[in-house]
C-alpha positions in Angstrom: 0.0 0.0 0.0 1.2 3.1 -0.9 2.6 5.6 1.6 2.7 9.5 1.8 4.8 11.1 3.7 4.4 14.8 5.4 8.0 16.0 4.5 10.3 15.1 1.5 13.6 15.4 4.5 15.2 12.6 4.4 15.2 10.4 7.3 18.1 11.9 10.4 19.6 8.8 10.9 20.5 7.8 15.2 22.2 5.8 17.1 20.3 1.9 17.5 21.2 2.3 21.0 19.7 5.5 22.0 16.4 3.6 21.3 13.8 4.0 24.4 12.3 0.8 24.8 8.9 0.7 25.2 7.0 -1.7 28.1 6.3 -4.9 25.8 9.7 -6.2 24.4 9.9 -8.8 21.6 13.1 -9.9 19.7 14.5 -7.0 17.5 15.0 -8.5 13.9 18.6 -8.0 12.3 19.2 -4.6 11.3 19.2 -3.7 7.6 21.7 -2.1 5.8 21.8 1.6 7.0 22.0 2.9 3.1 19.3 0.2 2.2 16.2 0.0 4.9 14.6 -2.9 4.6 10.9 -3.3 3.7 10.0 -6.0 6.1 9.7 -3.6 8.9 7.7 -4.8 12.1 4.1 -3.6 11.7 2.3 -0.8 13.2 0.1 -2.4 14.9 2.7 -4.7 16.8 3.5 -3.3 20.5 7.2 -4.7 19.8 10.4 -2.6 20.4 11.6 -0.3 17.8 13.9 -1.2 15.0 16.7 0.8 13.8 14.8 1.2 11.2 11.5 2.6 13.2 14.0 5.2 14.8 15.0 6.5 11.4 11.5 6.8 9.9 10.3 8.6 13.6 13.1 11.0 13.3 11.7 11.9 10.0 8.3 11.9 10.0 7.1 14.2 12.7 3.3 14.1 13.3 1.2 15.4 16.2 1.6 12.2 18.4 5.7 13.0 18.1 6.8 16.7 19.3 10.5 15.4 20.0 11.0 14.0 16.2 9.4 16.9 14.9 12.1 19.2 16.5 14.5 16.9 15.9 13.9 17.3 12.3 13.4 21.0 12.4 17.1 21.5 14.1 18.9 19.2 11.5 18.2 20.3 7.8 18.3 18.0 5.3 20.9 17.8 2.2 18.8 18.3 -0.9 20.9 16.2 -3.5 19.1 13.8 -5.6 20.1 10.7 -3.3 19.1 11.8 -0.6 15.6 11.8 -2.0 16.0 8.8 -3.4 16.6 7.4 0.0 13.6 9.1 1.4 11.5 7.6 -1.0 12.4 4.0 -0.3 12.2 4.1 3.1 9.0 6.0 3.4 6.9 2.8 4.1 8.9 2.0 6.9 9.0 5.4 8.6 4.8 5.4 8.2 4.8 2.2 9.9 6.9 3.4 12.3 4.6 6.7 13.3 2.1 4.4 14.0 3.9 2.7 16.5 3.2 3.2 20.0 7.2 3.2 20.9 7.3 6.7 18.6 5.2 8.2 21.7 8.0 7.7 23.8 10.8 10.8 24.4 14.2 9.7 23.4 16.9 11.1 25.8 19.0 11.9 23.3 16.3 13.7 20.8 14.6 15.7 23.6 15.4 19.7 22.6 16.8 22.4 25.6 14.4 24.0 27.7 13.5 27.5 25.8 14.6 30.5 27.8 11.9 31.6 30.0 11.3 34.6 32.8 12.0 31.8 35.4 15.7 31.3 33.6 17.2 34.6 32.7 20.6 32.7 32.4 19.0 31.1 29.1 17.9 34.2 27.7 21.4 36.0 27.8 20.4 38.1 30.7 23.1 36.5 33.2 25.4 34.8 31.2 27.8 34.4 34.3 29.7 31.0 34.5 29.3 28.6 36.9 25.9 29.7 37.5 23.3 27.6 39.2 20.6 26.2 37.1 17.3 24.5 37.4 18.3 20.9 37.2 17.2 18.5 34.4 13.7 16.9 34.0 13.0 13.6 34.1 13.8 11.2 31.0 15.5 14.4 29.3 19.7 14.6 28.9 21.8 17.6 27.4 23.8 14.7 25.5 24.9 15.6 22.2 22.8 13.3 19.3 25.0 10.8 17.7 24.3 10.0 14.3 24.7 6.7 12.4 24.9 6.1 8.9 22.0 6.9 6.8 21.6 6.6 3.0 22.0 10.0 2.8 24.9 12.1 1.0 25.3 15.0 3.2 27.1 18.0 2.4 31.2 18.1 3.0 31.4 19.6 6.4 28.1 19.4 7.3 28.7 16.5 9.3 31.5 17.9 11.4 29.4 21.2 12.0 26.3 19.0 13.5 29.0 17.5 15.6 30.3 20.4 16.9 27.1 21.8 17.9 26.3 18.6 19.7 29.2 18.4 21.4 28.7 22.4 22.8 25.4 22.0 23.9 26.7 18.8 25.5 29.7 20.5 27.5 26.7 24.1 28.0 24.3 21.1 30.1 26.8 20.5 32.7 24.9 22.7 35.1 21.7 20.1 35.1 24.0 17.2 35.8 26.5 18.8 38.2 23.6 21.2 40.3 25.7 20.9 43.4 28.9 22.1 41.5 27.4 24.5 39.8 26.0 26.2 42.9 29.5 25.8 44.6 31.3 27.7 41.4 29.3 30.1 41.0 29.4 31.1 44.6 33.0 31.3 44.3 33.1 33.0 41.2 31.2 35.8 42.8 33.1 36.0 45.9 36.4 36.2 44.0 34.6 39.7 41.8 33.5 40.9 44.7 37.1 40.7 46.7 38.9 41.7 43.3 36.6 44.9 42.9 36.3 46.3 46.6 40.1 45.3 47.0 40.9 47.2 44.3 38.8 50.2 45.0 40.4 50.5 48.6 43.8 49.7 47.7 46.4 52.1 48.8 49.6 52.9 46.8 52.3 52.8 50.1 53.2 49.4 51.1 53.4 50.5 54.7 49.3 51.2 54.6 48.8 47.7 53.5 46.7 46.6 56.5 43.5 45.0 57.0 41.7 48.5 58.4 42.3 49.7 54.5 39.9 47.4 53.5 37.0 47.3 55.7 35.7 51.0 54.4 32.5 51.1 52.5 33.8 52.8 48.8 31.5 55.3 47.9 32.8 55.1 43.8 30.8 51.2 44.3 27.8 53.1 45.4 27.8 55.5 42.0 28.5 52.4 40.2 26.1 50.7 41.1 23.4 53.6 40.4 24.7 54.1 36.7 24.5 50.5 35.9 20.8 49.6 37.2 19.4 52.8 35.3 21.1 51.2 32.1 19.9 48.7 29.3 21.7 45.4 28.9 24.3 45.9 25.8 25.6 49.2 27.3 25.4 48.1 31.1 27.7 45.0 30.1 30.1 47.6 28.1 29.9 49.9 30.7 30.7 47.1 33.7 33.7 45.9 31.2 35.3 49.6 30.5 35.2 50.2 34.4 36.7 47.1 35.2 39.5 47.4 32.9 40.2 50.6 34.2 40.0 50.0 38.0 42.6 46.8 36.8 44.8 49.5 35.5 44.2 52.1 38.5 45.6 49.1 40.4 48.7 48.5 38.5 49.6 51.9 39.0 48.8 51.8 42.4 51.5 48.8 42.7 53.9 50.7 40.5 53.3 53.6 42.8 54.6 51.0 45.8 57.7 50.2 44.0 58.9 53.3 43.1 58.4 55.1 46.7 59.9 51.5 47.9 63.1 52.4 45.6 63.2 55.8 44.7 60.8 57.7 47.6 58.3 59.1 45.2 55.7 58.1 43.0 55.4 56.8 39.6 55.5 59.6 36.9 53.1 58.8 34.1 54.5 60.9 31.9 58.1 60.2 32.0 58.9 57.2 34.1 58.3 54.5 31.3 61.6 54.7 30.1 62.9 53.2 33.4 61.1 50.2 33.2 63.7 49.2 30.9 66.8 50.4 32.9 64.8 47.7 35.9 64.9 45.4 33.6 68.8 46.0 32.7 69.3 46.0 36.4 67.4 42.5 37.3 69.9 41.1 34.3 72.4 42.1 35.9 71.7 41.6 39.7 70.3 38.3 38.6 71.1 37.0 35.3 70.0 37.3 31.9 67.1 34.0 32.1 65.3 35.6 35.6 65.5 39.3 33.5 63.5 37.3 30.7 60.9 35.4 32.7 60.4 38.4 35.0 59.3 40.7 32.1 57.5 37.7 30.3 55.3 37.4 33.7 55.2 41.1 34.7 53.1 41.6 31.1 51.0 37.9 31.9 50.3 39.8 35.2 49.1 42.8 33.8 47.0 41.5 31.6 45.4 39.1 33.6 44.7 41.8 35.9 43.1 43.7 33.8 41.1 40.7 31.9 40.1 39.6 35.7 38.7 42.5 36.8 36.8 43.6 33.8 35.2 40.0 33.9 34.8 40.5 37.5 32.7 44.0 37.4 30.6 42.5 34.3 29.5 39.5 36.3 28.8 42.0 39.7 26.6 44.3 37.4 24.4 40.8 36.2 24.0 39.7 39.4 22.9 43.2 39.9 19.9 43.6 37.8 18.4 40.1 38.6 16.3 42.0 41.0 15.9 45.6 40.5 14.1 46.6 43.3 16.1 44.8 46.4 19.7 46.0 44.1 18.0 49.8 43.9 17.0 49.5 47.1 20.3 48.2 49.0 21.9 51.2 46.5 19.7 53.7 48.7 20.7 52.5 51.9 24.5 52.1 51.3 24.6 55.5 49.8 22.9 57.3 53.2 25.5 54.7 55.1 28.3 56.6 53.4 27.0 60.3 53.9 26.4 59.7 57.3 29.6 58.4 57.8 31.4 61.1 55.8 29.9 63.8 57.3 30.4 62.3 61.2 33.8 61.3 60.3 33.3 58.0 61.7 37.0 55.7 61.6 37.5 52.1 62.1 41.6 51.9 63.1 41.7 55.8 62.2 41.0 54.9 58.6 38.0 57.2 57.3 34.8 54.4 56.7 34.0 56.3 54.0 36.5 55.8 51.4 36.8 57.7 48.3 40.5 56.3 47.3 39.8 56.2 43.1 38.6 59.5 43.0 42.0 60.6 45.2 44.6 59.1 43.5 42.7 59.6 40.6 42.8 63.6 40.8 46.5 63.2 42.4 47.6 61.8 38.8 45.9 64.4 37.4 47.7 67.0 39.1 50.9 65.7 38.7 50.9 65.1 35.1 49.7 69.0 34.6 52.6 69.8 36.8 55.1 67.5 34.7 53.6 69.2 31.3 54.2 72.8 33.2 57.8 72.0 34.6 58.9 70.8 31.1 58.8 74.5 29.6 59.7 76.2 33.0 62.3 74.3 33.8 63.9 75.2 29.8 64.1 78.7 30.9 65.5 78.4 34.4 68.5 75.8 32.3 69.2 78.6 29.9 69.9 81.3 32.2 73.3 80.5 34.3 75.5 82.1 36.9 79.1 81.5 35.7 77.3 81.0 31.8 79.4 83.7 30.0 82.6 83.7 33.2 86.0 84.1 30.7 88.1 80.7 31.0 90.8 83.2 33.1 88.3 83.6 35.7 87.1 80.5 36.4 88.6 78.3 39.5 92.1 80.5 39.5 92.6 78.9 43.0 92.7 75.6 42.1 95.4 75.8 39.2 98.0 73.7 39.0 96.0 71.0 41.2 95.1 67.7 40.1 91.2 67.5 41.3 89.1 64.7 41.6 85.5 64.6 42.0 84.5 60.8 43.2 80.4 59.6 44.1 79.9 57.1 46.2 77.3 54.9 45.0 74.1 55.2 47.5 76.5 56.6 50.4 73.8 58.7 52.4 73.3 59.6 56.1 71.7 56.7 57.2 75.0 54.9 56.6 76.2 56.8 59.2 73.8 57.6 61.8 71.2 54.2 61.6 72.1 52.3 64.8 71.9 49.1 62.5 74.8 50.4 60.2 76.4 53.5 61.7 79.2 51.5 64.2 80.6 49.8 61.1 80.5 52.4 58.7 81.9 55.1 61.4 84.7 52.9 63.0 85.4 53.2 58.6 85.3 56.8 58.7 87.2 57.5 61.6 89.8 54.9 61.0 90.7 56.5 57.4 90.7 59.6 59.0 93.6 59.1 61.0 95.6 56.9 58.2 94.6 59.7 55.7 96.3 62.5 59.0 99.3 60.6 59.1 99.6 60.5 55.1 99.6 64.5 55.6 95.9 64.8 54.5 93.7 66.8 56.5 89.3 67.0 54.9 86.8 68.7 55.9 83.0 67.1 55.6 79.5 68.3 55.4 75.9 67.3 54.0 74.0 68.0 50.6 70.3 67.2 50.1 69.9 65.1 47.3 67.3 65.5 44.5 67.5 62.0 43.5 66.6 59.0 46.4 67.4 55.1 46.1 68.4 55.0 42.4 68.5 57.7 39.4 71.8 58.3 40.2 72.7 60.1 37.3 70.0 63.1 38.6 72.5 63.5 41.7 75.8 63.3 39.4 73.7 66.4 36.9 72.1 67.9 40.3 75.8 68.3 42.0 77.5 69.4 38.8 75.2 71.4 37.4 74.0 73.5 40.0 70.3 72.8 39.0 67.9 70.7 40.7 67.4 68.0 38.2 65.0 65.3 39.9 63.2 63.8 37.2 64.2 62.3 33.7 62.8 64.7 31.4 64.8 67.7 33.6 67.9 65.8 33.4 67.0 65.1 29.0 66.6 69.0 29.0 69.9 69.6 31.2 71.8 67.8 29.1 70.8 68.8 25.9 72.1 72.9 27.1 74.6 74.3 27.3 74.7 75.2 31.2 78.1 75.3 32.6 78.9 72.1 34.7 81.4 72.2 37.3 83.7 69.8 35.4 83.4 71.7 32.4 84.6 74.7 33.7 88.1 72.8 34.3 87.7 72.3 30.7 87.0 75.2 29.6 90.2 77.0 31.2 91.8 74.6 28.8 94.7 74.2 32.0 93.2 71.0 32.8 93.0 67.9 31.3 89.7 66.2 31.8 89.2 62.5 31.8 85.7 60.0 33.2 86.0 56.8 35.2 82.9 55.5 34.5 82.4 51.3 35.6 78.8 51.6 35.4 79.0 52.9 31.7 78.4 49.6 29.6 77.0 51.8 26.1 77.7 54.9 24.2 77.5 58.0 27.0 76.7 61.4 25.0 76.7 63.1 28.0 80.5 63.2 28.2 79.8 66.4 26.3 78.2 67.9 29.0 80.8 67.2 31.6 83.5 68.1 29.3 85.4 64.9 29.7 88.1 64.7 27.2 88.4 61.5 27.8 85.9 58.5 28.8 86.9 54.8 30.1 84.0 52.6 30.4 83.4 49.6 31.8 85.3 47.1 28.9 88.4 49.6 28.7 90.0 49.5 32.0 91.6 45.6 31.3 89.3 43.9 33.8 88.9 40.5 33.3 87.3 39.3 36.6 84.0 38.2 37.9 81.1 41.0 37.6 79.8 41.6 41.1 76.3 41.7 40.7 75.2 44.9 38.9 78.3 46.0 39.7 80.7 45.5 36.6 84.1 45.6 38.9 85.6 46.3 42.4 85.7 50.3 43.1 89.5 48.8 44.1 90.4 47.5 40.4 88.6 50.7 39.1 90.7 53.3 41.3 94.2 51.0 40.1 93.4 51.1 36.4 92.8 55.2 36.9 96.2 55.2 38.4 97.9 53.4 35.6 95.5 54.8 32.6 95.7 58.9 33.7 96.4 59.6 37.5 100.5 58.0 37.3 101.3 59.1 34.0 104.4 61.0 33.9 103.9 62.5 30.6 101.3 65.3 30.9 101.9 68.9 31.1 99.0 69.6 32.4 97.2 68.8 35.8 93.9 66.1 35.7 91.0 66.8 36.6 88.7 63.7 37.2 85.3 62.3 37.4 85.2 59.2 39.0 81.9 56.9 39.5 82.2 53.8 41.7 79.8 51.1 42.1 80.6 48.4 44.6 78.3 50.1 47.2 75.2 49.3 44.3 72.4 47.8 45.5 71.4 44.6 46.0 74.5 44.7 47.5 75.4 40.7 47.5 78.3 39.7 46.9 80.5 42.5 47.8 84.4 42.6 47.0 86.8 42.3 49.4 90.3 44.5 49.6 93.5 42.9 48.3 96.9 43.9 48.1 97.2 46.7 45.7 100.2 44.8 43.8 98.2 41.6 43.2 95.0 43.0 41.3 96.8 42.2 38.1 93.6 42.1 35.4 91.1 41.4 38.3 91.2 37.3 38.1 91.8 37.5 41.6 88.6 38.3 42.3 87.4 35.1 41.2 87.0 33.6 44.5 86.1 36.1 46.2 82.6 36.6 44.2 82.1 32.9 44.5 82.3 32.9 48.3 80.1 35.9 48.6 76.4 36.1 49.4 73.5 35.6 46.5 71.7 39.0 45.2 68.5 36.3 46.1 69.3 35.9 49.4 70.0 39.2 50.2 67.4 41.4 47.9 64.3 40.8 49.8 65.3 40.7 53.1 65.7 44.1 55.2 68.1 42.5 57.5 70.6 41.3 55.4 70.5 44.3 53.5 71.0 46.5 55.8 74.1 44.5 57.0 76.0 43.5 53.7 74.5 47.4 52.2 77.1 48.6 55.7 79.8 46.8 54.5 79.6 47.3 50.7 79.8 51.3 51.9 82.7 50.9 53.8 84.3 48.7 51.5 84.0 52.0 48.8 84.9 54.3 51.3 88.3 52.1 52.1 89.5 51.5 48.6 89.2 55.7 47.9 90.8 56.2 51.1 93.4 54.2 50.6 93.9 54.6 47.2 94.7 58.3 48.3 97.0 57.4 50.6 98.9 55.3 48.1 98.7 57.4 45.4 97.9 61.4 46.1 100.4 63.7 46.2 101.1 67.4 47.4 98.6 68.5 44.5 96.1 66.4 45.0 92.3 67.6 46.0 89.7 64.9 46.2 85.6 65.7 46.7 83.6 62.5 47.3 80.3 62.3 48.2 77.2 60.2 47.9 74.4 60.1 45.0 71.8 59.5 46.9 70.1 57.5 50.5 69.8 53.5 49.7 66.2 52.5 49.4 63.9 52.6 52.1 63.9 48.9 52.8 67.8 50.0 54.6 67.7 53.7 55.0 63.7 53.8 56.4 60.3 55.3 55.4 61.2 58.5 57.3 64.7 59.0 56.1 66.1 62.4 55.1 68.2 62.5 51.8 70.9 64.3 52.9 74.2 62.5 52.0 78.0 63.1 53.1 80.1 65.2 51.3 83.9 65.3 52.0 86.8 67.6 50.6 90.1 65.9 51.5 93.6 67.9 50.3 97.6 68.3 52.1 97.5 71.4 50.8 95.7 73.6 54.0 95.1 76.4 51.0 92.5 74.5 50.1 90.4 74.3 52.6 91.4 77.5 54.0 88.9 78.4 51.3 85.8 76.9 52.7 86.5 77.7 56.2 84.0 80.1 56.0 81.6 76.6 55.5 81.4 75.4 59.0 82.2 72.0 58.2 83.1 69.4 60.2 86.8 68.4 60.2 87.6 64.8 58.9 85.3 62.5 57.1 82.5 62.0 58.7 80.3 65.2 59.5 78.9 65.9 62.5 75.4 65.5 62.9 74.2 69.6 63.1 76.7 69.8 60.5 75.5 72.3 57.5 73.1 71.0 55.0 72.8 72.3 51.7 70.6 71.5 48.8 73.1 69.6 46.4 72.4 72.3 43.6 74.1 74.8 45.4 77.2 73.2 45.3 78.4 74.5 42.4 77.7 78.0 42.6 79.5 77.7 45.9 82.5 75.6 45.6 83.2 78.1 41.6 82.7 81.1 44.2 85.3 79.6 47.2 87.8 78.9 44.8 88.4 82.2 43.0 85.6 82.3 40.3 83.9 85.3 39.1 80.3 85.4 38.1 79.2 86.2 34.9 75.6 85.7 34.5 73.9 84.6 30.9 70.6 84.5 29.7 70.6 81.9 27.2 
């Protein structure tokens, strides 16, 4: 008997073993050939089990009595090609047989469709698409399974296949929620715990490592409150863009708060976010150095992983807040309300918890703090150009300039990170001043007598190239775009003027110097060494490149011992043992066995790790003690070794160490010593008050380190002559 069929789809082939038996069971006949269906299918009236066959023709021909097949068909389209008619047509009288049958009445588990979204599930309908989310859990006799299909006698389309696969497969892995109910509920409660602690945490984070305490954090943030207000009164699409552009930016707010950490941790002041950038790579250059060339890599490669996961994380995090949000309207506008009186009531009665305001407005603070200081940078940039042009000594004639000093061999020498704590922190001072006072006398009995004072450093715990430009120049240079613009004039700098008498020859000891320096144009060195032209072939001590010793010995045999020049030296010297981390520091040897520096060797193997030593305040303030007076020693004794009747050495510091050693509260003043035989020349600063020897008394003068210039041209003879640029 003919049969007619209600659609020409062919039939959507499934799996024989995702059959639902139905309650009477008879034996199944042999399955026929999938591309081939076999007439002799059981009859319709028969209460047996279904046949593969049956399951084909059900899956095909939908009918009232079927709702499951009849989606099933409408989700999987059909290949039009001429086969696949063909194969529709032949096994038409088995599939109207098969609707018949009472077993087509039956859901499949594997053909039953997802719940539609409904009011009841906004998760389904895209309005809380949060993960982890609890869901209803499945009905009975239905599965999120993907359906597996078997052969049919179709010819589907290339690809066609894989894509039905692949959708299967996702709305197999987007069901776990109905399986796993109790997981569900357990993630999703921890996902929103984790945004709320990420948001809040970074909304009351502060940007000083010593207000890192629990009492920062238990504050109610009032830019949450506004927050929240904006995104209930918005629709969906721009709530969710909203939520992610806030988030992003609260993840960067908190990067900079952490950058803002560091650099008061190692340079006591804040991040500049208009000319600080270019440091990051000098930080990098350092940890290579300190640390080696692998940690330098994987540090960077994580730093960036970091930042970008914090900035992914908490956009995610403020997205999934603000769905959580809107869920309910009226409780979320109403627990708005009520936070936002909390917070005026408490900002108006000042009320504290630890002495930290309850009311917290932190973003908006450090927000209009960077706001202020990068108007300020912009400001100072074309200021500070005006104040660089005009100088003191600018148009002095080369007759007038340091006429006391003539015929002296002059040495200016910085101490790397030799500042005041070194010699009044009770955790450093008794080492460093039994140092001081011990060179003292050996440099009294060499025929030396110094005088010493203090100088207020523009620069503190690194940069120290802005105290080297500060003291020389007589400007105060404090940030990297003052010290591009210094350098790039044509103000006078106190080695220059030795220069520009053209009675001195000029010459740089620079270790530290490992590229090209253009700035020897500034200082008018004649003459530069850096650190792969002074023969040293021993072990690098951390960032240092060699011991201050081997440095001061290949000065003596390069320029200071020469006995060819007609003309005195004057010399800038840089050393760098005292550079932090500090681990491992040289040791003196006998000046007659430092050879090319092998014998170092040992010495740097025995030491202490930068590791060990880097993070832990203890040890650095220890080994930072004894890397100063290990600089101190080799200039002292170098001078004692080496100076003569004409010789006049200034050495000072560049700056305090880092705060980790020298304290949060520590000035920046660092030492400042002129040491000569000749008592001419310091008859000239008598008029100073300094202390006599090398270590200054405590209510010694301090002076900002930019007037050192102007005052040491002025004691030594120098006549101003002011230009305007």
């Amino acid at each position: 008997m003919p049969v007619t069929t209600r659609s020409p789809q062919p039939p959507t082939p499934q799996d024989p073993e995702d059959a639902t038996p139905t309650p009477t069971t008879t034996a199944q006949p042999e399955p026929p050939s999938p591309k081939t269906p076999s007439p002799e299918s059981p009859s319709a009236e028969s209460p047996s089990a279904e046949s593969p066959s049956a399951e084909t023709a059900s899956a095909e021909t939908p009918s009232a009595e079927t709702p499951a097949a009849e989606a099933s068909s409408a989700e999987t389209p059909s290949t039009e090609s001429p086969s696949a008619e063909s194969s529709a047509t032949e096994a038409a009288p088995a599939a109207s047989l098969s609707a018949k049958a009472p077993s087509a009445e039956a859901p499949s588990a594997r053909s039953t469709p997802a719940k539609a979204p409904s009011a009841e599930n906004p998760a389904a309908e895209g309005e809380s698409d949060e993960p982890g989310e609890p869901s209803e859990p499945a009905e009975p006799g239905t599965s999120s399974e993907p359906t597996e299909s078997a052969e049919s006698g179709e010819t589907a389309e290339p690809g066609k296949g894989k894509s039905r696969g692949l959708r299967a497969r996702v709305s197999y892995w987007r069901g776990w929620r109905g399986r796993y109910p109790r997981g569900a509920r357990v993630l999703w409660w921890a996902a929103t715990v984790v945004s709320l602690v990420l948001v809040f945490g970074a909304l009351s984070l502060p940007n000083r490592l010593f207000a890192l305490h629990l009492s920062r954090f238990v504050r109610l943030p009032g830019e949450a409150i506004i927050g929240a207000a904006v995104l209930l009164a918005l629709p969906r699409r721009p709530r969710v863009a909203l939520a992610a552009l806030a988030g992003a930016a609260l993840g960067a707010l908190t990067i900079l708060n952490v950058l803002d950490m560091q650099f008061v941790e190692y340079l006591g002041r804040d991040f500049d976010l208009v000319l600080d950038w270019t440091l990051l790579d000098d930080a990098q250059s350092y940890v290579a150095d300190s640390m080696g060339g692998a940690v330098a890599l994987a540090a960077s490669i994580g730093l960036i992983l970091l930042v970008v996961l914090i900035m992914a994380g908490m956009a995610l995090a403020t997205v999934r807040l603000s769905g959580i949000l809107v869920r309910d309207t009226r409780r979320a506008t109403r627990g708005t309300l009520i936070a936002g009186t909390v917070w005026i009531t408490c900002s108006v009665l000042g009320v504290q918890y630890s002495e930290v305001p309850v009311a917290s407005d932190q973003v908006v603070h450090t927000l209009a703090s960077e706001a202020r200081r990068v108007r300020e940078t912009l400001r100072d940039e074309a200021a500070f150009g005006k104040v660089a042009r005009s100088d003191t000594f600018g148009a002095t004639p080369a007759a007038q300039l340091v006429p006391d000093l003539r015929g002296k061999d002059v040495i200016f020498a910085f101490i790397e990170s030799y500042g005041r704590s070194a010699i009044e922190d009770p955790g450093m001072a008794p080492g460093v001043d039994e140092t001081l006072d011990t060179s003292t006398a050996a440099l009294t009995k060499a025929g030396f007598s110094a005088k010493s004072g203090w100088l207020t450093s523009a620069t503190y715990g690194g940069s120290s190239w802005l105290g080297h430009s500060t003291t020389l120049s007589g400007l105060w240079v404090d940030t990297q775009q003052r010290y591009r613009t210094v350098m790039a004039s044509d103000h006078l700098s106190l080695t220059k003027a030795f220069q520009k008498t053209g009675a001195w020859d000029t010459v740089g000891i620079m270790p530290g110097v490992q590229k090209g320096w253009p700035e020897q144009t500034f200082y008018g060195l004649d003459k530069v060494y850096n650190a792969f032209q002074m023969g040293y072939q021993g072990p690098k001590f951390s960032w240092s490149t060699m011991p201050d010793q081997y440095a001061l010995e290949a000065f003596q045999r390069l320029e200071h011992g020469r006995t060819d020049r007609d003309k005195p030296l004057m010399s800038e010297i840089i050393l760098t043992s005292s550079h932090q981390p500090w681990a491992p520091i040289p040791k003196m040897v006998g000046w007659d066995e430092l050879g090319d520096g092998s014998v170092f060797e040992d010495i740097e193997a025995d030491g202490e790790k930068a590791s060990d030593v880097i993070a832990d305040s203890d040890k650095s303030k220890k080994e930072y003690g004894k890397s100063i007076q290990y600089s101190v020693t080799a200039l002292t004794q170098w001078l004692e070794r080496y100076g003569t009747d004409d010789t006049v050495l200034v050495f000072l510091g560049d700056h305090q160490p880092i705060s980790r050693v020298s304290g949060n509260n520590a000035s920046r003043d660092v030492p400042i010593s002129i040491v000569a035989k000749d008592p001419k020349v310091l008859d000239k600063i008598a008029a100073w008050n300094w202390t006599d020897g090398l270590k200054p008394a405590h209510d010694a003068p301090v002076w900002k380190m930019s007037s050192f210039r102007d005052r040491f041209l002025k004691a030594y003879g120098s006549t101003p002559h002011p230009s305007t640029g």
